[in-house]
N, C-alpha and C positions, 0 to 999 in steps of 0.2 A: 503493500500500500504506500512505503513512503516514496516511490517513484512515478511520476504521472506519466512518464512517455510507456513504463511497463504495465499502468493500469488503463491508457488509450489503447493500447494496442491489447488487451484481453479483452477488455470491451467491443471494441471493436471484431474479434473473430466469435464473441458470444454474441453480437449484430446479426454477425453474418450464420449462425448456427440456426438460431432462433428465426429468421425470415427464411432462409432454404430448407427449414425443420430436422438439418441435419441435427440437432438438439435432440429433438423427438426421435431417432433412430439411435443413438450412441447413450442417450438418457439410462435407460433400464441395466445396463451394462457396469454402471456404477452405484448400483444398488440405492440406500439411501441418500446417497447423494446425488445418483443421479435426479431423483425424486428433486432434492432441494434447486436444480439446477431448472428444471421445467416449472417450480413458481418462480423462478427470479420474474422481475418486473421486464418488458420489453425494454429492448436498449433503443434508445431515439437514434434517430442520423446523427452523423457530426456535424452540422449545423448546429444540432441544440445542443452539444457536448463541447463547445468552443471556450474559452477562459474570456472570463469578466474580465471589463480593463480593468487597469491600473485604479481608474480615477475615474469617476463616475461624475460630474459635477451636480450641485442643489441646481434645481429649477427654480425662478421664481426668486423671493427673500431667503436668502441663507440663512437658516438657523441650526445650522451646527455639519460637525461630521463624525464620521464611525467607519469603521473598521468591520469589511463583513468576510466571512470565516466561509470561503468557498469551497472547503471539504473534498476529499475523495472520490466519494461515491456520490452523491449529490451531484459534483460536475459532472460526472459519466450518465447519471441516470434522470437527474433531476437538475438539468442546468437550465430549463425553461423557470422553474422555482426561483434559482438562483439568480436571470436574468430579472423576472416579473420583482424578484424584493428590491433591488437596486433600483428599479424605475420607480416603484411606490417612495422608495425612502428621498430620491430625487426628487418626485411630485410633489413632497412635501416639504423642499428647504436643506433636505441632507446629502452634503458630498458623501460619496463612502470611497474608502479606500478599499483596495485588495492585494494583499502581500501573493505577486505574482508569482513566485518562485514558491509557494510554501503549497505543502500537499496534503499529511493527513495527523488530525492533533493529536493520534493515537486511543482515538477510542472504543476503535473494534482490537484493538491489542488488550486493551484495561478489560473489557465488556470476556472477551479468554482467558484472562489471568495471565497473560505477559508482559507484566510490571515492568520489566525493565525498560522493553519496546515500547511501551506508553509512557514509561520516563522520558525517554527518549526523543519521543515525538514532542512531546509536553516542552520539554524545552526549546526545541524547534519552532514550535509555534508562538511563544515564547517569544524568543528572539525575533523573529519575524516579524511580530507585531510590533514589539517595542523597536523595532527599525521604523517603523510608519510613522508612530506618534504613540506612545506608550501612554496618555491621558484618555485617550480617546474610548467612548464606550466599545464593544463589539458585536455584532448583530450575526444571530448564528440563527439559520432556518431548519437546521437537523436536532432534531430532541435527542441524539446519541450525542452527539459531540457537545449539545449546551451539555446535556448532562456531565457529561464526560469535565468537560473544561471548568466545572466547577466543580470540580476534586481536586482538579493542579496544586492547591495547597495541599491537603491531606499526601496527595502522591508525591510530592517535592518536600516533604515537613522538616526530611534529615540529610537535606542538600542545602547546605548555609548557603553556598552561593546563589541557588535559585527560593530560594524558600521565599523571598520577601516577595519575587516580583509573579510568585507562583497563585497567591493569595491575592 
Protein backbone atom coordinates (compact mmCIF):
# COMPACT_ATOMS: atom_id res chain seq x y z
CA UNK A 1 0.00 0.00 0.00
CA UNK A 2 2.67 2.44 0.71
CA UNK A 3 3.41 2.65 -3.08
CA UNK A 4 0.93 4.38 -5.47
CA UNK A 5 2.40 3.54 -8.86
CA UNK A 6 2.38 -0.54 -7.33
CA UNK A 7 -1.28 0.09 -6.06
CA UNK A 8 -2.28 1.88 -9.86
CA UNK A 9 -1.08 -0.78 -11.55
CA UNK A 10 -3.07 -3.72 -9.35
CA UNK A 11 -5.93 -1.61 -9.66
CA UNK A 12 -5.75 -1.38 -12.78
CA UNK A 13 -5.25 -5.29 -13.81
CA UNK A 14 -8.40 -5.85 -11.09
CA UNK A 15 -10.14 -3.04 -13.82
CA UNK A 16 -9.24 -5.20 -16.37
CA UNK A 17 -10.21 -8.67 -14.48
CA UNK A 18 -13.46 -7.54 -13.35
CA UNK A 19 -14.82 -5.87 -16.82
CA UNK A 20 -13.43 -9.15 -19.04
CA UNK A 21 -14.98 -11.27 -15.97
CA UNK A 22 -11.74 -12.85 -16.13
CA UNK A 23 -12.29 -12.30 -12.08
CA UNK A 24 -15.22 -14.57 -12.26
CA UNK A 25 -13.40 -17.45 -13.96
CA UNK A 26 -9.99 -17.47 -11.66
CA UNK A 27 -12.25 -16.27 -8.57
CA UNK A 28 -13.31 -19.89 -7.12
CA UNK A 29 -9.60 -21.02 -7.57
CA UNK A 30 -8.78 -19.12 -4.53
CA UNK A 31 -11.08 -20.20 -2.34
CA UNK A 32 -12.19 -17.62 0.24
CA UNK A 33 -10.55 -15.27 -1.10
CA UNK A 34 -11.40 -15.64 -4.18
CA UNK A 35 -14.98 -15.10 -2.80
CA UNK A 36 -13.47 -11.69 -1.12
CA UNK A 37 -12.15 -10.70 -4.45
CA UNK A 38 -15.61 -10.96 -6.46
CA UNK A 39 -17.23 -8.37 -3.62
CA UNK A 40 -14.54 -5.94 -4.16
CA UNK A 41 -16.36 -2.73 -5.36
CA UNK A 42 -15.88 -2.12 -9.29
CA UNK A 43 -12.76 -0.27 -10.03
CA UNK A 44 -13.68 3.08 -12.01
CA UNK A 45 -11.41 4.06 -15.39
CA UNK A 46 -8.47 6.17 -14.64
CA UNK A 47 -10.17 9.04 -15.37
CA UNK A 48 -11.66 8.85 -11.87
CA UNK A 49 -8.54 7.39 -10.29
CA UNK A 50 -6.28 10.44 -11.37
CA UNK A 51 -4.55 12.50 -8.12
CA UNK A 52 -6.18 15.61 -6.66
CA UNK A 53 -3.93 18.73 -7.33
CA UNK A 54 -1.77 20.04 -5.29
CA UNK A 55 -3.98 23.01 -4.52
CA UNK A 56 -7.24 23.37 -4.96
CA UNK A 57 -8.16 27.19 -4.48
CA UNK A 58 -11.44 28.69 -2.19
CA UNK A 59 -14.02 29.90 -4.59
CA UNK A 60 -15.66 32.90 -3.78
CA UNK A 61 -14.53 34.70 0.16
CA UNK A 62 -11.61 32.72 1.51
CA UNK A 63 -12.38 31.60 4.73
CA UNK A 64 -9.69 29.28 5.52
CA UNK A 65 -7.76 26.11 4.31
CA UNK A 66 -7.14 22.26 5.01
CA UNK A 67 -5.22 19.67 4.26
CA UNK A 68 -7.40 16.77 2.65
CA UNK A 69 -5.87 13.07 3.23
CA UNK A 70 -6.22 11.44 -0.27
CA UNK A 71 -5.68 7.89 0.80
CA UNK A 72 -4.90 4.76 -0.90
CA UNK A 73 -7.74 3.09 -1.79
CA UNK A 74 -10.01 5.95 -1.90
CA UNK A 75 -7.99 7.35 -4.87
CA UNK A 76 -8.01 3.96 -6.66
CA UNK A 77 -11.74 3.21 -5.98
CA UNK A 78 -13.28 6.37 -4.73
CA UNK A 79 -11.48 9.37 -6.40
CA UNK A 80 -14.98 10.70 -7.61
CA UNK A 81 -15.50 11.08 -3.49
CA UNK A 82 -12.24 12.59 -3.33
CA UNK A 83 -12.76 14.88 -6.24
CA UNK A 84 -16.69 15.99 -5.29
CA UNK A 85 -15.09 16.81 -1.29
CA UNK A 86 -12.48 19.31 -2.64
CA UNK A 87 -15.00 21.04 -4.99
CA UNK A 88 -17.62 21.31 -1.87
CA UNK A 89 -14.92 22.58 0.40
CA UNK A 90 -13.90 25.15 -2.42
CA UNK A 91 -17.75 26.17 -2.98
CA UNK A 92 -17.43 27.14 0.28
CA UNK A 93 -14.22 29.49 0.86
CA UNK A 94 -11.79 26.42 1.58
CA UNK A 95 -8.33 26.16 -0.39
CA UNK A 96 -7.36 22.40 0.46
CA UNK A 97 -4.03 21.36 0.01
CA UNK A 98 -2.99 17.71 -0.90
CA UNK A 99 0.50 16.29 0.10
CA UNK A 100 1.07 14.82 -3.58
CA UNK A 101 3.72 12.60 -2.82
CA UNK A 102 2.06 10.84 0.26
CA UNK A 103 0.16 7.57 -0.13
CA UNK A 104 -1.21 5.49 2.72
CA UNK A 105 -1.59 6.79 6.62
CA UNK A 106 -1.26 3.02 7.48
CA UNK A 107 -4.59 2.02 8.42
CA UNK A 108 -5.25 -1.14 6.91
CA UNK A 109 -1.61 -2.11 8.56
CA UNK A 110 -3.05 -0.85 12.24
CA UNK A 111 -6.80 -2.25 11.25
CA UNK A 112 -4.11 -6.26 10.85
CA UNK A 113 -2.15 -5.68 13.68
CA UNK A 114 1.09 -4.54 11.87
CA UNK A 115 2.12 -1.94 14.26
CA UNK A 116 5.05 -1.39 13.12
CA UNK A 117 3.88 -0.66 9.22
CA UNK A 118 1.28 1.62 10.75
CA UNK A 119 4.07 3.30 12.61
CA UNK A 120 5.54 3.65 9.82
CA UNK A 121 3.05 5.04 7.79
CA UNK A 122 1.88 7.33 10.65
CA UNK A 123 4.81 9.12 10.52
CA UNK A 124 4.87 9.50 6.81
CA UNK A 125 1.96 11.05 6.94
CA UNK A 126 3.16 13.00 9.47
CA UNK A 127 5.61 14.60 7.83
CA UNK A 128 3.95 15.05 4.81
CA UNK A 129 1.45 17.16 6.30
CA UNK A 130 3.54 19.19 8.40
CA UNK A 131 5.52 19.88 5.20
CA UNK A 132 2.18 21.67 3.86
CA UNK A 133 1.33 23.64 6.94
CA UNK A 134 1.39 21.73 10.07
CA UNK A 135 -1.72 24.21 11.62
CA UNK A 136 -3.96 23.53 9.25
CA UNK A 137 -7.06 21.21 10.14
CA UNK A 138 -7.27 17.84 7.93
CA UNK A 139 -10.31 16.79 6.13
CA UNK A 140 -10.36 12.92 5.70
CA UNK A 141 -13.51 11.29 3.76
CA UNK A 142 -12.59 7.51 4.74
CA UNK A 143 -13.83 6.43 8.40
CA UNK A 144 -10.67 3.90 8.30
CA UNK A 145 -8.17 6.31 8.20
CA UNK A 146 -10.04 9.33 10.29
CA UNK A 147 -10.25 6.60 12.59
CA UNK A 148 -7.09 5.37 12.11
CA UNK A 149 -5.33 8.88 12.33
CA UNK A 150 -6.75 9.56 15.47
CA UNK A 151 -4.74 6.87 17.36
CA UNK A 152 -1.38 8.41 15.93
CA UNK A 153 -0.98 9.46 19.45
CA UNK A 154 -1.77 6.25 21.24
CA UNK A 155 0.43 4.47 18.23
CA UNK A 156 3.52 7.03 18.49
CA UNK A 157 3.04 7.53 22.65
CA UNK A 158 6.82 5.83 23.16
CA UNK A 159 8.41 7.79 20.16
CA UNK A 160 9.76 11.01 21.82
CA UNK A 161 10.57 12.21 18.63
CA UNK A 162 7.01 11.89 17.02
CA UNK A 163 4.88 11.66 20.15
CA UNK A 164 4.12 15.42 20.27
CA UNK A 165 3.22 16.09 16.64
CA UNK A 166 1.45 12.49 16.73
CA UNK A 167 -1.22 13.91 19.10
Amino acid sequence: LPSRSWLASCFTALRFAQRTRLLELVAPLFGERGAGLRSLPAVPPSRERRALEALTPARGERRGAVIVLEGCVMRELYGRVNRATVEVLADNGFESRCATTHTCCGALHAHNGELEAAAKLARSTIAAFDALAADLPIVVNSAGCGAHMKTYGRLLEHDAEWRERAQ
